[in-house]
Each structure stands twice: as structure tokens, then as C-alpha cells.
Backbone as JSON, one array per atom type, in Angstrom:
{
  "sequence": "XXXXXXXXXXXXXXXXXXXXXXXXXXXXXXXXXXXXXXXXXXXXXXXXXXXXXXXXXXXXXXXXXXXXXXXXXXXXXXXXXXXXXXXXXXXXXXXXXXXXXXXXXXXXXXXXXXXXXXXXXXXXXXXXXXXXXXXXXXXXXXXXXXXXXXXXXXXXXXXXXXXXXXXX",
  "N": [[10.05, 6.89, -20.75], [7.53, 6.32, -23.27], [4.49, 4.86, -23.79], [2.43, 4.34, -26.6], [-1.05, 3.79, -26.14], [-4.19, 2.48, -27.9], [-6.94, 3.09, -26.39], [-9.49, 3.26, -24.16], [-9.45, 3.88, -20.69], [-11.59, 2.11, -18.26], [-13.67, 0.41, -16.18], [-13.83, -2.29, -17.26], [-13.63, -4.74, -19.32], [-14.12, -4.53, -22.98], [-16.26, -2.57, -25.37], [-16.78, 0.58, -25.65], [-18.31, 4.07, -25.89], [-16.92, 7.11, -26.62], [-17.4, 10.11, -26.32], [-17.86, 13.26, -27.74], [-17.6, 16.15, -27.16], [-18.83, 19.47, -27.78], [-17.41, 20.92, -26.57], [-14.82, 19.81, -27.54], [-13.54, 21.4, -30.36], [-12.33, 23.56, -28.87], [-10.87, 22.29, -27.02], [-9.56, 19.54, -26.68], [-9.12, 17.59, -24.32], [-11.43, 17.22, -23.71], [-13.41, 14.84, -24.05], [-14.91, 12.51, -23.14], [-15.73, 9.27, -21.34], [-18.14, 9.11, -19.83], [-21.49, 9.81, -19.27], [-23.12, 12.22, -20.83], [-25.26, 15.26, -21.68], [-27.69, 15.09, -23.99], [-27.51, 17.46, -25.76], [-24.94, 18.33, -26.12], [-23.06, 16.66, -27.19], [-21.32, 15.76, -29.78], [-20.49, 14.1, -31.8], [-19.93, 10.63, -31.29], [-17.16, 7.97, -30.84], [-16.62, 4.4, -31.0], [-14.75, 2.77, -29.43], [-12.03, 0.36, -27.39], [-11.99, -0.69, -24.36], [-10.27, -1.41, -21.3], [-8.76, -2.2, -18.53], [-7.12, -0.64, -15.68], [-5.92, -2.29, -14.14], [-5.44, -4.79, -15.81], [-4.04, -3.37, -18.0], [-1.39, -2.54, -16.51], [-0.79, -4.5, -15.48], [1.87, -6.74, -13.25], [3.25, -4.61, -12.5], [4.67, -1.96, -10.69], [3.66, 1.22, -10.11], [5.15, 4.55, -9.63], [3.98, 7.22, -10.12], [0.76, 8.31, -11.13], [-1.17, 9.99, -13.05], [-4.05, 10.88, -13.25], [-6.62, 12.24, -15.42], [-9.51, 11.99, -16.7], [-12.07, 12.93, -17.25], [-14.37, 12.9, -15.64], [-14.63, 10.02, -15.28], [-13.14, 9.31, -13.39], [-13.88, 7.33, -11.36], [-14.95, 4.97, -12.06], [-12.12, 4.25, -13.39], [-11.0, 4.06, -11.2], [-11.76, 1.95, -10.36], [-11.33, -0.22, -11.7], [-8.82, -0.75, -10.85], [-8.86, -2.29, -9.37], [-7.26, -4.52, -8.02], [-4.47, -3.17, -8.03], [-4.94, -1.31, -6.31], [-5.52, -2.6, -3.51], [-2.61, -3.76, -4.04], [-1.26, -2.14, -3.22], [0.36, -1.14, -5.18], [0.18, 1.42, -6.16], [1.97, 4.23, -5.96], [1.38, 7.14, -6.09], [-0.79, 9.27, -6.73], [-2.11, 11.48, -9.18], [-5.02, 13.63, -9.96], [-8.08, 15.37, -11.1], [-10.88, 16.45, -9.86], [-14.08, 17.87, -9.7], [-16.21, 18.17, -7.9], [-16.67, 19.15, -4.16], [-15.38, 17.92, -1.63], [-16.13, 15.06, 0.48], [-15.87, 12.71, -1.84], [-17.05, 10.04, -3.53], [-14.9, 8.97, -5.42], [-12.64, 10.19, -3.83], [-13.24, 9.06, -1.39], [-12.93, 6.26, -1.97], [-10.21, 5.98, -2.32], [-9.08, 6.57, -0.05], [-9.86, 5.1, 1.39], [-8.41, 2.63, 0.41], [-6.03, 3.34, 1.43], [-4.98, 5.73, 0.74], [-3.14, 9.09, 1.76], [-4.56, 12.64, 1.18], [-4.02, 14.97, -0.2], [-4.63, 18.63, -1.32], [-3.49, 20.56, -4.58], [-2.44, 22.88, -4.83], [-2.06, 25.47, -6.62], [-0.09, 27.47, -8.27], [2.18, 31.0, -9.57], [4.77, 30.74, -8.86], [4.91, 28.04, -8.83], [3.52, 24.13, -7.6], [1.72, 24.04, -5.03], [1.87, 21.96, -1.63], [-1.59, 21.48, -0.21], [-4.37, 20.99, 2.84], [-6.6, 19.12, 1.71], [-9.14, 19.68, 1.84], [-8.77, 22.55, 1.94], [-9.62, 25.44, 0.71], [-8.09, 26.75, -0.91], [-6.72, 25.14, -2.83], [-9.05, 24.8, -4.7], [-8.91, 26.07, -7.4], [-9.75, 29.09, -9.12], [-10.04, 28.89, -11.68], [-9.93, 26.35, -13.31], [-10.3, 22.86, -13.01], [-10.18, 21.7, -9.53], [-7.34, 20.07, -8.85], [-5.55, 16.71, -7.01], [-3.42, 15.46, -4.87], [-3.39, 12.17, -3.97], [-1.72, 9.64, -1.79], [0.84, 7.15, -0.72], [2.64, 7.78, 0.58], [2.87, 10.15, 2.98], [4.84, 11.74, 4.0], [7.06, 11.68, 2.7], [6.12, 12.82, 0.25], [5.6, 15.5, 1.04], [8.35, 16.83, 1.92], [9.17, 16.09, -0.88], [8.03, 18.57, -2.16], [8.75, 20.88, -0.88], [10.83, 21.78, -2.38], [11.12, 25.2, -4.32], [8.85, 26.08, -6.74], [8.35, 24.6, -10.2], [10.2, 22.44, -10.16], [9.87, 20.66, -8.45], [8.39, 18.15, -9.83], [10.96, 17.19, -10.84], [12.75, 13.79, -11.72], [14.86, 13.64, -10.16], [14.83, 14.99, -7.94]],
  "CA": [[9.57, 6.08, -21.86], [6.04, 6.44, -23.51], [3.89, 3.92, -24.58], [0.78, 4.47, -26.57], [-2.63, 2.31, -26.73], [-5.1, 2.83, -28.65], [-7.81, 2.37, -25.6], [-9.99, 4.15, -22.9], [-9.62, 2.98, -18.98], [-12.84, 2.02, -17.15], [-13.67, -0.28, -14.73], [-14.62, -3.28, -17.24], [-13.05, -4.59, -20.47], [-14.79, -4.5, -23.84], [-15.93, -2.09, -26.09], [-17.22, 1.95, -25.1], [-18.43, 4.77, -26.95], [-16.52, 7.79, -26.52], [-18.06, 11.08, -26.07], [-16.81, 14.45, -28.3], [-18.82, 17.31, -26.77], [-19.26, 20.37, -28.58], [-16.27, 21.57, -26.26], [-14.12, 19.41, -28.01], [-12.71, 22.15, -30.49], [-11.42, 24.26, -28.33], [-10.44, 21.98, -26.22], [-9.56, 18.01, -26.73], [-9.25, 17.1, -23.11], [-13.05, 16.86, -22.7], [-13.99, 13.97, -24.6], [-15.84, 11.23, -21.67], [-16.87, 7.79, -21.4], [-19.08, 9.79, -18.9], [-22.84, 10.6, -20.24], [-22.97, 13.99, -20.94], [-26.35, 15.18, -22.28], [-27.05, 15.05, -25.98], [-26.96, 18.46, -26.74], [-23.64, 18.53, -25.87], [-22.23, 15.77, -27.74], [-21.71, 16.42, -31.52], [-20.52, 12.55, -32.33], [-18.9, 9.48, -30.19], [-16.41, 6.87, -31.07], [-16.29, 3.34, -30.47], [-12.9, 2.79, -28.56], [-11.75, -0.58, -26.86], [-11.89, -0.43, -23.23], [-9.39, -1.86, -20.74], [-8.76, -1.63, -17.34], [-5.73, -0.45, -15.14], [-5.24, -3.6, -13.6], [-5.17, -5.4, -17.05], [-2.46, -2.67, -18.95], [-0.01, -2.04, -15.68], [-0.37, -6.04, -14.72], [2.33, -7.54, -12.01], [4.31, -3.69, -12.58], [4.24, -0.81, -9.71], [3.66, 2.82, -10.38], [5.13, 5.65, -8.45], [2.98, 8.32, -10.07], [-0.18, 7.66, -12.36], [-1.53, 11.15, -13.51], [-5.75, 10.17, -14.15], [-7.5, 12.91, -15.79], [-10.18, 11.08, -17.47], [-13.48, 14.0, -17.25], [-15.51, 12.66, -14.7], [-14.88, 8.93, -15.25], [-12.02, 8.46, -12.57], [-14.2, 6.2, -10.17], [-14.64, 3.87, -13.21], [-10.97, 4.02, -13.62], [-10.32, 2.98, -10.14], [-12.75, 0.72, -9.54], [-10.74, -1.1, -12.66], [-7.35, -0.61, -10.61], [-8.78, -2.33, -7.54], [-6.0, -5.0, -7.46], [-3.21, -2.3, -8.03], [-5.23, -0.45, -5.41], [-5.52, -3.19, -2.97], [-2.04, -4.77, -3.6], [0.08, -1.05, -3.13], [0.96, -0.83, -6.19], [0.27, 2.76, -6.95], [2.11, 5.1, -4.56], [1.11, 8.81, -5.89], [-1.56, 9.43, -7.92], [-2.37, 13.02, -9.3], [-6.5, 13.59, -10.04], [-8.73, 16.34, -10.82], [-12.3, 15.93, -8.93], [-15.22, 18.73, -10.06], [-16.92, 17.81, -6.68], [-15.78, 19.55, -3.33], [-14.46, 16.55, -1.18], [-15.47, 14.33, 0.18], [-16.3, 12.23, -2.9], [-16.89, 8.57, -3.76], [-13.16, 9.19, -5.94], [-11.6, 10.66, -2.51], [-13.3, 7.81, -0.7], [-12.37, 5.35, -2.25], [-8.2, 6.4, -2.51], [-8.66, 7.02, 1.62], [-10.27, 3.47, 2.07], [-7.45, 2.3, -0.42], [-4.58, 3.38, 2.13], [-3.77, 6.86, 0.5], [-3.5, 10.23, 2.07], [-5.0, 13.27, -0.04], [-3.71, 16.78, -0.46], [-4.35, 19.38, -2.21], [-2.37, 20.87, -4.96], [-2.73, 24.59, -4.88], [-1.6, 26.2, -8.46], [0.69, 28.87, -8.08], [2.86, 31.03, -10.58], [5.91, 29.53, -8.66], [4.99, 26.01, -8.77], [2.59, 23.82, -7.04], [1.96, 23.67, -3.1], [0.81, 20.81, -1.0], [-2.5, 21.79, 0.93], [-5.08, 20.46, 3.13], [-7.14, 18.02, 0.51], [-10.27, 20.55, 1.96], [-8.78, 23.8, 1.8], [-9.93, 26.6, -0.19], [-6.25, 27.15, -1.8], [-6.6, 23.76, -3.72], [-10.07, 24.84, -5.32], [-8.72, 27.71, -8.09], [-11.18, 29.86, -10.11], [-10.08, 28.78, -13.41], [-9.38, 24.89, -13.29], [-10.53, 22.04, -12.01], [-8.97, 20.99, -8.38], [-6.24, 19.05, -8.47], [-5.57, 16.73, -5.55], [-2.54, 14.2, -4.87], [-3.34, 11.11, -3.23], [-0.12, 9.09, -1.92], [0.5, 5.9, 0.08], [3.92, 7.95, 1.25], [2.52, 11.67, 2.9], [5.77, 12.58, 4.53], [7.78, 11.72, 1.09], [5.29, 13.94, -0.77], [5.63, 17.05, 1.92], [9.41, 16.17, 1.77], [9.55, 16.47, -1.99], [7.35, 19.75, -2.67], [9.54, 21.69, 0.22], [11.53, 22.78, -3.09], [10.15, 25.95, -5.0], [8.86, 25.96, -8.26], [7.78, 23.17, -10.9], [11.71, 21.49, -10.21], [9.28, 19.75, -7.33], [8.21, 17.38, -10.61], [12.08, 16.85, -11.78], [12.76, 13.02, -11.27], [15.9, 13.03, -9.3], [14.95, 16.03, -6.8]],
  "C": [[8.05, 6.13, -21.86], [5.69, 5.31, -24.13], [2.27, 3.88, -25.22], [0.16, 3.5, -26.55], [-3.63, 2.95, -27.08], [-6.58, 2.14, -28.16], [-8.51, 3.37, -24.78], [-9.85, 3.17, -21.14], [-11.02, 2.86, -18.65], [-12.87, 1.05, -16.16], [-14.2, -1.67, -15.76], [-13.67, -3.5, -19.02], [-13.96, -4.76, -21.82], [-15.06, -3.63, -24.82], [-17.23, -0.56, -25.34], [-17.58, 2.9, -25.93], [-17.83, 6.41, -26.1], [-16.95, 9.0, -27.14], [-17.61, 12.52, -26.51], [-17.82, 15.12, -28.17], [-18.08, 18.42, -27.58], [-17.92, 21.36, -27.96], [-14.53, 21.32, -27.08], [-12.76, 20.59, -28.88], [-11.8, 22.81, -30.15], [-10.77, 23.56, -27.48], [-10.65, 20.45, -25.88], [-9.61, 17.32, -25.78], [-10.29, 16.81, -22.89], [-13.53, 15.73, -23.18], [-14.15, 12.96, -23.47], [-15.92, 10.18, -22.44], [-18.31, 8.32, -20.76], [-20.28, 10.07, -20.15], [-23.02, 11.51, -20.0], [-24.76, 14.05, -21.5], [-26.16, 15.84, -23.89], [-26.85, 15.9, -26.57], [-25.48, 19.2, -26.97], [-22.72, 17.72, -26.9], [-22.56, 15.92, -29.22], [-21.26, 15.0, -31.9], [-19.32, 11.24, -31.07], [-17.8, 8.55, -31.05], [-16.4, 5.58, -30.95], [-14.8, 3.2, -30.61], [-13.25, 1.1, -27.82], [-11.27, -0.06, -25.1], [-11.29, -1.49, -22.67], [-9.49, -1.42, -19.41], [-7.05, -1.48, -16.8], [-4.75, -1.44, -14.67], [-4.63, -4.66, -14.89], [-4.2, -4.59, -17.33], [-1.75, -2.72, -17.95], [0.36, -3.62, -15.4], [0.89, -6.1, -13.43], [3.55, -6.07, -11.98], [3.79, -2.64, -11.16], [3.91, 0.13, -10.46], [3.89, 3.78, -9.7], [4.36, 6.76, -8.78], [2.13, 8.18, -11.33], [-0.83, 9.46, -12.21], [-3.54, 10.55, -13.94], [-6.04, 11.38, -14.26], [-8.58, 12.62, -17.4], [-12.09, 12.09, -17.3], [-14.54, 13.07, -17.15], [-15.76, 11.03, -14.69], [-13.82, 8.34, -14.53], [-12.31, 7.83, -11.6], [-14.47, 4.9, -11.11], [-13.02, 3.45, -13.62], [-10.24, 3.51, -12.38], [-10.96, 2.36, -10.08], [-11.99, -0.62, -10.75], [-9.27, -1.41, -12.41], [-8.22, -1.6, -9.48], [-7.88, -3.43, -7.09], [-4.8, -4.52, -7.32], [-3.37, -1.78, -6.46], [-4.49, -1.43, -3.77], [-4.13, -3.89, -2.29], [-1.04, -3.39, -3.0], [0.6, -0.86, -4.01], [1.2, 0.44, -6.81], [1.08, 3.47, -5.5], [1.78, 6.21, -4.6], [0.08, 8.41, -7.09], [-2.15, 10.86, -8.18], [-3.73, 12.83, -9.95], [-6.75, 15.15, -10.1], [-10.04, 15.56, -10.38], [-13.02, 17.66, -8.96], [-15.78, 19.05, -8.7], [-16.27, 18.65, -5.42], [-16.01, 18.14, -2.65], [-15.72, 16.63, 0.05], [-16.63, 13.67, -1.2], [-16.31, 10.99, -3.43], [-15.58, 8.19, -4.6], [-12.31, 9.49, -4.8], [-11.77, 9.26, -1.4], [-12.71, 6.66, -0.55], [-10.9, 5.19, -2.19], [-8.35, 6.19, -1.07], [-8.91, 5.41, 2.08], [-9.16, 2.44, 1.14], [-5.6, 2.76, 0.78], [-3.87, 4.76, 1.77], [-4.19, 8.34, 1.55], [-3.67, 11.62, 1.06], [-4.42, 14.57, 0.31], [-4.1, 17.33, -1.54], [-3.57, 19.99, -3.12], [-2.48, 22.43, -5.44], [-2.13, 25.1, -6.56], [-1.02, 27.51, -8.14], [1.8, 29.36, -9.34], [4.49, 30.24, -10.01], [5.83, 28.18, -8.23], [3.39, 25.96, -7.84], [2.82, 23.57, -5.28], [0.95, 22.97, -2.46], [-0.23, 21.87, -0.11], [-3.38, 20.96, 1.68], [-5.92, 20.03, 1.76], [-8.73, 19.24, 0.15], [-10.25, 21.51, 1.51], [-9.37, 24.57, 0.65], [-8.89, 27.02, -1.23], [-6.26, 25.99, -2.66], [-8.21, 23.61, -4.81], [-9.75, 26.37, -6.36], [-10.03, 28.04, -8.95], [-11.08, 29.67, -11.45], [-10.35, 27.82, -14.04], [-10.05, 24.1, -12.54], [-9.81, 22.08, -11.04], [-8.62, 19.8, -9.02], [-5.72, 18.45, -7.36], [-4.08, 15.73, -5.91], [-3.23, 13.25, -3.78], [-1.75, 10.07, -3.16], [-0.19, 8.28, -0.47], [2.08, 6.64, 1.22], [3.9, 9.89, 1.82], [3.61, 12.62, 3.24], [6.98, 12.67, 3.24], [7.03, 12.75, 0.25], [5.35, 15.25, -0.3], [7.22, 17.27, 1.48], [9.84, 17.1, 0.32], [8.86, 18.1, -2.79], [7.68, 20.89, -1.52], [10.28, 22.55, -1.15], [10.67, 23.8, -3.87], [10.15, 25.92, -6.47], [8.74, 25.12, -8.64], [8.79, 22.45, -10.6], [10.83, 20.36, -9.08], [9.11, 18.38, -8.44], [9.55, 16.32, -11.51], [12.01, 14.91, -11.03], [13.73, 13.02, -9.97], [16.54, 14.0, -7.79], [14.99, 15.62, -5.44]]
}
């Protein structure tokens, strides 16, 4: 079940201006809360900002997906009672940065353990969080953080994307 909102995450509730860089065309994923510089940005938005802790309220999450271009320490720092209470148990992230990173920090001082998620044509494979195999040449890294590391090794033992099916 999906549920839209018509919002951005950060770390604070109110109102944000949302950032459509010049990449935008080709490619809608890039739009930030993040400040980009201006020759980049061809026009913004005002959007209603929210935080994680506010939309998920008194609910768990077994896997929260954040790819939010370059504003996912604003997006936890707006989870930090989810963070705090256990509420999240996997969380999937890209991070620009090689590790460690005030986003990796924070998840590790939060209780999670981090892996890498290597990109392969048959599926994805857990790695060291450091390794070189979890930094591809095309893509951002992708990392998992997870409050459960032997459940996450566990479940990505099978080959191929079926690692993502729910009831594997």
C-alpha cells in the first residue's frame, strides 16, 4: 500500500523551497532541499516540510528507502525519535561521500550496522560498508543500514533481485 503527500522530509516542520537544477530534465530524481549553486538551479518550489517522526508517528518501519540528494542527515536528524525508539529496522541510502560520514555516523551511533550494497547484473550483494565493491562507477553508493545484521546477511544469501521479494 502507497500513500502519497504532497511534502518534502527534513529535520524541521514548515515551509522549504525546493531546488530543480538544470539536471532536472533528464533526470527528476535530482531536485534538493540541499543548496546547490545558482547556476545550477533553473527555478525552486515552495513545498511544505515535515518530518519523519511527524508522518510515520507511534508506527514501525522494516525498510525506509531515503534517497533525498544530499539532504539525508536533515532527514534523520527529523527521525531522531524513530531513530532512538527502534523503530526503523533497515534502511536503504545513497551517500556521495566515501564513509565515514556524519549520515553513516549518525545510523552507527543510532544502533544500526552498515553494509554495502554492491550492484550486480544478478542482483545486489551485501559488502563491507568500506569496500571498494559498494562504490560503482556509474551510481551513487548505496549502503544498507539495519538494527538486524545477521537477518540482512541471512536474507541476501538468495541470488538475484528475489532477495527484495517480501516473503523470501
Amino acid at each position: 500500500e502507497v500513500t502519497v503527500r504532497e511534502l518534502a522530509l527534513s529535520n524541521c516542520l514548515g515551509r522549504r523551497l525546493l531546488a530543480i537544477t538544470e539536471k532536472f530534465s533528464s533526470n527528476m530524481g535530482t531536485a534538493t532541499l540541499e543548496t546547490v549553486g545558482s547556476g545550477s538551479v533553473e527555478t525552486s518550489i515552495d513545498v511544505r516540510a515535515a518530518t519523519l517522526d511527524e508522518e510515520i508517528g507511534a508506527r514501525t518501519v522494516a525498510l525506509l528507502k531515503l534517497d533525498v540528494e544530499g539532504h539525508e542527515l536533515a532527514v534523520l536528524e527529523g527521525a531522531s525519535r524513530l531513530l532512538a525508539e527502534g523503530a526503523i529496522r533497515d534502511l536503504i541510502f545513497e551517500e556521495e561521500e566515501a564513509l565515514p560520514t556524519p549520515v553513516s555516523q549518525l545510523l552507527e551511533s543510532a544502533g544500526f550496522t552498515l553494509f554495502g550494497l554492491q550492484q550486480r547484473l544478478l542482483g545486489p550483494r551485501l559488502v563491507a560498508a568500506t569496500s571498494e565493491l559498494a562504490r560503482p562507477l556509474w551510481d551513487a553508493p548505496t549502503y544498507l543500514a539495519t538494527r538486524c545484521p545477521a537477518r540482512a546477511v541471512e536474507r541476501m544469501r538468495s541470488r538475484g533481485w528475489v532477495v527484495f521479494r517480501r516473503n523470501v
